[in-house]
C-alpha positions in Angstrom: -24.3 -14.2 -2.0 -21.1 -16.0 -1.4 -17.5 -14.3 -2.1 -15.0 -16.8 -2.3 -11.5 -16.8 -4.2 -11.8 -17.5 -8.2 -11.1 -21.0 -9.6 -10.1 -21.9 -13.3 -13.4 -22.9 -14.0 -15.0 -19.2 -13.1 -12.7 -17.8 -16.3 -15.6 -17.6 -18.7 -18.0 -16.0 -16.1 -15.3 -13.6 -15.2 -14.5 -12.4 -19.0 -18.2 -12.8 -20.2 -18.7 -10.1 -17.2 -15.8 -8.2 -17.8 -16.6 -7.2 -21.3 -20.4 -6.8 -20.5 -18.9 -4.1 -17.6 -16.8 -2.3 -20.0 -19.1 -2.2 -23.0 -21.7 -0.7 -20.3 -19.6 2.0 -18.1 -17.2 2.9 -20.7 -19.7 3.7 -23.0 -19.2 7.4 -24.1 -15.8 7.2 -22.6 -13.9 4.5 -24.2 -14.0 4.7 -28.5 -16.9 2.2 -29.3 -15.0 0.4 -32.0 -13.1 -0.8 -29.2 -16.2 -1.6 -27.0 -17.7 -3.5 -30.0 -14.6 -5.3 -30.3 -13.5 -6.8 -27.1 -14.0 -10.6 -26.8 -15.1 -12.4 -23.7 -13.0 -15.3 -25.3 -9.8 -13.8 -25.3 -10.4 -12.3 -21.6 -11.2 -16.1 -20.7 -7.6 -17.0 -21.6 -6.2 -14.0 -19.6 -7.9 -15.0 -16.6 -7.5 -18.4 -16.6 -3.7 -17.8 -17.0 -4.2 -15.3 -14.4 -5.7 -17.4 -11.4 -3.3 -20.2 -12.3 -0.5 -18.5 -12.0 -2.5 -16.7 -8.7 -1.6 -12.9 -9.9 -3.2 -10.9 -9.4 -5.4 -12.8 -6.8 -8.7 -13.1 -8.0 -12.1 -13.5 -6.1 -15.6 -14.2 -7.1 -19.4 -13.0 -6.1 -21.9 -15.9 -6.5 -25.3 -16.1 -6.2 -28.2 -18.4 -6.7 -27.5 -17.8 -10.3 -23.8 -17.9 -10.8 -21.4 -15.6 -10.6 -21.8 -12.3 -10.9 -19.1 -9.8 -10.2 -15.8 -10.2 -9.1 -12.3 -8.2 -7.9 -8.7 -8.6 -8.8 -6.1 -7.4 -6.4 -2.2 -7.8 -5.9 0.7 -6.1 -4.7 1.0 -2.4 -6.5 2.3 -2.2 -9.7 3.4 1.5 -9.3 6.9 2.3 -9.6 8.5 2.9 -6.6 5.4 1.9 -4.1 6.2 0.9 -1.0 5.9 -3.1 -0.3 3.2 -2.6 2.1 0.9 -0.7 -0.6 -1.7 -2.7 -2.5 -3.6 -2.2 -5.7 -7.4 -3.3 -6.9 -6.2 -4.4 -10.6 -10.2 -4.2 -11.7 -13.4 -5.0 -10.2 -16.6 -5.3 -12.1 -20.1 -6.3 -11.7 -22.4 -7.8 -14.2 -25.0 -4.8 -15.0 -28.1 -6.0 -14.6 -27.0 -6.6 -10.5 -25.7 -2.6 -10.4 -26.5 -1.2 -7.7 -27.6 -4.2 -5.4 -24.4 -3.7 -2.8 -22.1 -6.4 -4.8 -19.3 -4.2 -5.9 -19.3 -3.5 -1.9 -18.7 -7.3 -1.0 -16.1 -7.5 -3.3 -14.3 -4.5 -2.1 -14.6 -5.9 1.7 -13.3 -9.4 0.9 -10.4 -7.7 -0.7 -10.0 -5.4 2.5 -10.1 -8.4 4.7 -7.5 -10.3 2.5 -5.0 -7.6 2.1 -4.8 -6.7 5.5 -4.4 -10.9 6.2 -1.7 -10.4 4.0 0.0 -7.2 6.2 -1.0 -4.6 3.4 -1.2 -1.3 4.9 -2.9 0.8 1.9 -4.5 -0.1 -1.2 -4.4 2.0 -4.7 -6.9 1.8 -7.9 -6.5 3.6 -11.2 -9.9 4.9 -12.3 -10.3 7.0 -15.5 -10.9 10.4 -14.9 -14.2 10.5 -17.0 -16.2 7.6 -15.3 -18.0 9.4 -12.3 -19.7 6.5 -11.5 -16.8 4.5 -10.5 -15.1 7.7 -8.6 -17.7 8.1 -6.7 -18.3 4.4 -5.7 -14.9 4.5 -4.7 -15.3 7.8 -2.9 -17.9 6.1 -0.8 -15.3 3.0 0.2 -12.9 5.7 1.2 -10.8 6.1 -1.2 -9.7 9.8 -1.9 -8.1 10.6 -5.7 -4.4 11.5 -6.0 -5.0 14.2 -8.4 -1.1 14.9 -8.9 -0.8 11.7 -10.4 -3.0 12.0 -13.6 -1.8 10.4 -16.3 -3.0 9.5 -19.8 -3.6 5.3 -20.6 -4.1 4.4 -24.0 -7.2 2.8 -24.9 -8.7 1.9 -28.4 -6.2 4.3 -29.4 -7.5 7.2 -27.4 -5.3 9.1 -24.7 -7.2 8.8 -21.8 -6.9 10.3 -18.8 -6.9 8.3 -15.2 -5.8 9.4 -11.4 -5.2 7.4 -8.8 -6.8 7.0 -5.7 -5.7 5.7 -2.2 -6.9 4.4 1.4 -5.8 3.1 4.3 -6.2 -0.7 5.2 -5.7 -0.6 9.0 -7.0 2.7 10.9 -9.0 4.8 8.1 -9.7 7.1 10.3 -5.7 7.4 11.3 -4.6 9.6 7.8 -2.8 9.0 4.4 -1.8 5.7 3.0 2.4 5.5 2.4 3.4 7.4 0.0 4.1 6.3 -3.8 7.2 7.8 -5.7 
């Protein structure tokens, strides 16, 4: 398994997996007309704007049989965070590869290229309902910000997500910076 930063060409990979991810954790979570209606096309012309334009910084897992999972990552878009705080935009795996320590190189490229890029911290939004994802992120070492739940709107449901935080540099040394 190789992780390696996304090119143009991995755009159709990266959607087909994106909406294969969604329509499988968000099931039960996320309305299912909007499930049913998302469209790898579509996400193939977000990314490939996307890694042109290089943000959010895209990279790519690839195996024998193509890609399969990749992680988006950029300065924070939070209001008010601090210059030295990052943010996972989304990171998804293709399904059928769950579970087989992927997501987990992903999140250690990103680790490695954040703090080559003098990041300090690193935030995620998560919603609050998929327990899957908090508690993969739990086990990176991420801990939830539970004063900053907030509802996102999503197939025209009010959802709410929290945001969780670690440290790049020391993890073991405390809190990441706070966020206003």
């Amino acid at each position: 398994m190789e992780i390696r930063a996304a090119a143009v060409l991995d755009a159709q990979a990266i959607a087909e997996i994106h909406v294969a991810a969604w329509r499988s954790a968000y099931r039960g979570i996320v309305p299912e007309q909007h499930l049913e209606a998302l469209c790898a096309e579509k996400r193939k012309a977000y990314w490939s704007s996307a890694i042109t334009a290089g943000e959010p910084w895209v990279h790519v897992a690839e195996g024998a049989d193509g890609v399969v999972g990749w992680i988006a990552f950029g300065r924070s878009r939070d209001s008010g965070a601090p210059e030295e705080i990052a943010e996972i935009w989304s990171i998804h795996v293709s399904p059928p590869v769950w579970n087989r320590g992927i997501g987990g190189r992903l999140m250690a490229a990103c680790y490695a290229e954040l703090r080559r890029r003098g990041f300090a911290g690193v935030t995620l939004w998560v919603l609050s309902a998929n327990e899957r994802a908090r508690r993969f992120y739990a086990g990176e070492g991420f801990v939830a910000e539970q004063e900053t739940l907030k509802d996102v709107s999503v197939g025209g449901a009010a959802l709410p997500q929290v945001r969780h935080a670690r440290a790049l540099h020391d993890v073991t040394s405390g809190a990441v910076p706070a966020i206003s």
